[in-house]
N, C-alpha and C positions, 0 to 999 in steps of 0.2 A: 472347119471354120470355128466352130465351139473350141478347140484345142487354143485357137491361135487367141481367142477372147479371153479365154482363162488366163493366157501368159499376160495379157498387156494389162489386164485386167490386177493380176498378183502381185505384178513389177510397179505398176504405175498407182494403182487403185482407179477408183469411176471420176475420178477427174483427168485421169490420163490415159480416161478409156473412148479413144477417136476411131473414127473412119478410115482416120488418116494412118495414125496406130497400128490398129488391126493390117490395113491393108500389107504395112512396111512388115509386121512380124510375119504376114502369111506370102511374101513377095511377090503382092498381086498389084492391081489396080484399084483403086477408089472406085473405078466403075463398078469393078467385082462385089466387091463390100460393098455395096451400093444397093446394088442388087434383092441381096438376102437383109440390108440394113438399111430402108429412105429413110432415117430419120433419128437421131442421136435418141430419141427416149424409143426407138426399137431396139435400138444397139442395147442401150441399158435393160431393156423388159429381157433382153435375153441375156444379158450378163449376169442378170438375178440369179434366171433359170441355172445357169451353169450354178452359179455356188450353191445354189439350192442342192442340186445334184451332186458336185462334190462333198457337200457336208451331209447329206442322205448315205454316201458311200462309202466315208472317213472309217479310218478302221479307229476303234473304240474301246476303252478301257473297258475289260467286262467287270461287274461285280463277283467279289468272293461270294457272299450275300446280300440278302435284301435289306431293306431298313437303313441305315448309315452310311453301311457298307456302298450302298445303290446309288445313296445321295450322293458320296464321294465321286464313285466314277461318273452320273452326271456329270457335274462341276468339273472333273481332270479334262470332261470330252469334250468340251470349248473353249478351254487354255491354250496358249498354240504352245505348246510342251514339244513340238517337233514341224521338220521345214513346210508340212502339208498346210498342219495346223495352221502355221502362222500365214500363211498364204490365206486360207480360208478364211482365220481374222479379221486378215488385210481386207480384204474382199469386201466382207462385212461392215467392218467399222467405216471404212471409206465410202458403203453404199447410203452410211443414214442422214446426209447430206441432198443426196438425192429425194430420197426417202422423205424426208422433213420440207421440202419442196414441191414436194407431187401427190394429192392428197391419195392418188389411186397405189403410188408405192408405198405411204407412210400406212395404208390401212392394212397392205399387203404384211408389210416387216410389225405393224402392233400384234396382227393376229399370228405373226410365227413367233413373237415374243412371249406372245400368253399363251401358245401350246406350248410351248418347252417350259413356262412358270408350271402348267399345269401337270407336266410331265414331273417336273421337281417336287411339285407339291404331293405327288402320287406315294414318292420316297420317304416322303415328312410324315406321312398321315401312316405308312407302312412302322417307320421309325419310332413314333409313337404309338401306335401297337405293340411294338414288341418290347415297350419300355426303355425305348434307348433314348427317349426325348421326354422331358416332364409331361405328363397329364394333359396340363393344359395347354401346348404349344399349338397354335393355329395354325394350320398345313398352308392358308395361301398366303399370309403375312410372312410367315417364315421363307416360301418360297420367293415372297416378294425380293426380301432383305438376300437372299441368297444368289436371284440371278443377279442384285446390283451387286452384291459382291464379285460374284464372276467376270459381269461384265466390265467392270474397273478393273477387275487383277488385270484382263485381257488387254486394257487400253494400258496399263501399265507398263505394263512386258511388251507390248510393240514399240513404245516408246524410248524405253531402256531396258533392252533385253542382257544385257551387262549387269545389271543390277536383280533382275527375278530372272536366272536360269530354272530349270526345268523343276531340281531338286528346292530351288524355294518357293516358285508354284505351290508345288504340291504342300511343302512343309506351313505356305500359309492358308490353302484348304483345309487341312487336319487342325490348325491351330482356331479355324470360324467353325470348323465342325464341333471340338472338343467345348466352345462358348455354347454354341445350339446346345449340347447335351449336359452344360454343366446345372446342376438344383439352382434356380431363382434366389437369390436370399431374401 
């Protein structure tokens, strides 16, 4: 059942995520789906779950090293830079609609937004330790400024994935990286 929620879920996003949907990808009955789903925000409480799980399970850029290096591969691992990804994206970006609607999902998706700021910021404060960031750079400002970066690149590239393939992704992560580390004037 999770299988066939992920598909409609990737193809459609959570506004073309129905009972009725589900049912036709898993060719059952609405009774069936029914069953294990009375209720359009059950369907979605578990559609979450799923991408929760495939994005816990997404295979990941590892770092060379810590510091920069770390920050980057954060940032490559929630670009959709391949078909998983952008699936996961999709998933995502189409959930915060939802999200922005239901104070119990909006509180759910602020507090995965601020562990993963917080996980960036780990990389910043690392970063600057080893002097790859000026002295003074603030690890949760920076992180702030970094996931909206991320998360624009991301709404960008679903939007026009013709225009930021994979290799300019990445080339414009390295070029917000190289501003993070260039001296203040």
């Amino acid at each position: 059942m999770s299988d066939a929620v992920w598909r409609v879920l990737a193809e459609r996003g959570f506004d073309g995520l129905t009972i009725r949907a589900v049912a036709a990808e898993l060719g059952s009955s609405t009774g069936l789906v029914s069953h294990y789903f009375p209720s359009k925000k059950a369907l979605v409480a578990h559609a979450l779950a799923v991408a929760g799980e495939r994005t816990a399970h997404r295979a990941l850029h590892t770092p060379p090293a810590e510091g920069l290096a770390g920050l980057r591969a954060a940032l490559l691992n929630v670009l959709p830079l391949s078909g998983e990804m952008t699936a996961i994206n999709r998933a995502w970006v189409s959930s915060w609609d939802a999200a922005l609607a239901d104070d119990g999902l909006g509180a759910d998706e602020a507090a995965r937004l601020a562990g993963w700021r917080e996980k960036v910021a780990g990389h910043v404060r690392t970063a600057r330790e080893r002097g790859e960031l000026p002295p003074g750079t603030d690890p949760e400002e920076t992180a702030a400024g970094a996931a909206a970066f991320a998360h624009g690149l991301v709404v960008h590239a679903l939007f026009d994935p013709g225009r930021y393939p994979e290799r300019r992704q990445a080339a414009l992560v390295d070029a917000f990286l190289d501003g993070l580390a260039a001296p203040s004037s």
